[in-house]
N, C-alpha and C positions, 0 to 999 in steps of 0.2 A: 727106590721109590721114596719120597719127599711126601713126609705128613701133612694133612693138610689143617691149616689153621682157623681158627675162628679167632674176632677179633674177643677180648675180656670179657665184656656185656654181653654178645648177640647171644650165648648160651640160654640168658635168664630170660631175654627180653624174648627166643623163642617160647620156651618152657611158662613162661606168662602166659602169650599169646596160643600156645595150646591148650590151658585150662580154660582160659576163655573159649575157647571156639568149643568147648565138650561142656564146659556148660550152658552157654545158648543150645547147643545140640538137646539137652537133658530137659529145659523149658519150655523149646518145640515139642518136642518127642510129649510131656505132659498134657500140652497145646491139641496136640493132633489128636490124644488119646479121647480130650473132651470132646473134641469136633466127632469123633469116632462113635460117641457114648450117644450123641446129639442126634447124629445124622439117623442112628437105629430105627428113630419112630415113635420112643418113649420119652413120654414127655420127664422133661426133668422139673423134680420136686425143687419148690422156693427152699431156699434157706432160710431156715426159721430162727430168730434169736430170741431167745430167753429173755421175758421179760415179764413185767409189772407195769399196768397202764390202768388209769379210770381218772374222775374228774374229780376236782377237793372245790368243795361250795363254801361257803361262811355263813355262818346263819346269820339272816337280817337283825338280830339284836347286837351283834358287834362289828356293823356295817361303818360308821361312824368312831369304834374306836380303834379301827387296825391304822388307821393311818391310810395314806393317798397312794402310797409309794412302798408298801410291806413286804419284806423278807423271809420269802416262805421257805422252811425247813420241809424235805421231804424226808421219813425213816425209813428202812427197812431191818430189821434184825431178825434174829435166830433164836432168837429168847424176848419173853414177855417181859422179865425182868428187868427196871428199867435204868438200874446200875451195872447192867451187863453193854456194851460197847455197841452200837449198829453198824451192820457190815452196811451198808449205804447211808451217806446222809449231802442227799441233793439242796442244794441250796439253786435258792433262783429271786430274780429280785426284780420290784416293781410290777406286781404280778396283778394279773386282773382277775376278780372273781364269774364265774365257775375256772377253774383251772383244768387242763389237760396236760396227764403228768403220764411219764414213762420211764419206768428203771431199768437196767441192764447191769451186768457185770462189769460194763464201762463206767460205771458209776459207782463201784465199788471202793471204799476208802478204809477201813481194814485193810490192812496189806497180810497176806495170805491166806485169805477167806475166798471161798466159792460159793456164786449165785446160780443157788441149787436147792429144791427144797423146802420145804416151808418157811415162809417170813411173816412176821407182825409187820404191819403197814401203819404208819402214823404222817400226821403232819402237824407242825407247829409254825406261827408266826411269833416271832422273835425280834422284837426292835435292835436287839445288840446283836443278833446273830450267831447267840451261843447257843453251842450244842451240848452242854450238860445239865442238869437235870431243869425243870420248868420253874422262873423265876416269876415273881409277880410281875405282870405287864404283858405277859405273854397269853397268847389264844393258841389251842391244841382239839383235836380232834383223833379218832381210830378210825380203821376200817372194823364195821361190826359183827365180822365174820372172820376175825383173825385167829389163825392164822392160816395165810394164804399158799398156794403151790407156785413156786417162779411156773411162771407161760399162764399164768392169767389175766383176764381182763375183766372192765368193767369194776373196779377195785375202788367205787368211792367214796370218799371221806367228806365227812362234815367237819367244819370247825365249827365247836359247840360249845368250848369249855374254857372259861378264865382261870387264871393263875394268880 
């Protein structure tokens, strides 16, 4: 009896072509489980993300001196302290006053920090758009109930205060 051969490649190019097809099988099979969960009757719960959301105003006495076109810093940190680092710090530019702001862990700049837990909430406008400590020229405000739980809302801030 005469073994039979396969050409060099068709080994691997099988052995590819079967991980593939087991895992499509694995992301159906996931697929159908949801369809399975769905079809029960119960409704299924939103996915909820973790966040930080409300409106930052400017008080009308520094209407006139933020500029046309201002660079708004948004903070969140884990500390009041304000030589300690923010785990978020959203920039956004050309902004218009009242603002509608929302943070998430997507917005986290600390690199290994989780948005979790109470945060201090600030915002500052900053012509040069630095983020360490407040330099003259700059307008800042808090949230006056800090500090807050990530998954709240209605979180907003005045800008009320010169540098």
């Amino acid at each position: 009896m005469a073994a039979r051969t396969c050409p060099p490649g068709s080994f691997w190019m099988m052995l590819a072509i079967a991980a593939l097809v087991a895992g499509l099988n694995a992301c159906s099979g996931d697929k159908k489980q949801e369809e399975k969960t769905s079809a029960s009757g119960a409704p299924s719960a939103p996915i909820r993300v973790a966040a930080i959301s409300g409106t930052i105003t400017l008080d009308p006495a520094f209407k006139d001196k933020v500029g046309k076109a201002p660079l708004l810093l948004i903070f969140a940190s884990a500390s009041s302290d304000p030589s300690k680092p923010a785990l978020v710090v959203k920039r956004e530019a050309d902004v218009s006053f009242p603002y509608d702001y929302k943070l998430t862990a997507e917005d986290i700049t600390l690199v290994g920090s989780s948005f979790q837990g109470k945060m201090y909430v600030s915002a500052r406008i900053d012509p040069a758009g630095m983020v360490g400590p407040p330099r003259p020229g700059t307008f800042g405000g808090t949230y006056s109930g800090n500090p807050v739980q990530v998954g709240s809302s209605k979180i907003d801030i005045v800008i009320n205060k010169a540098y």
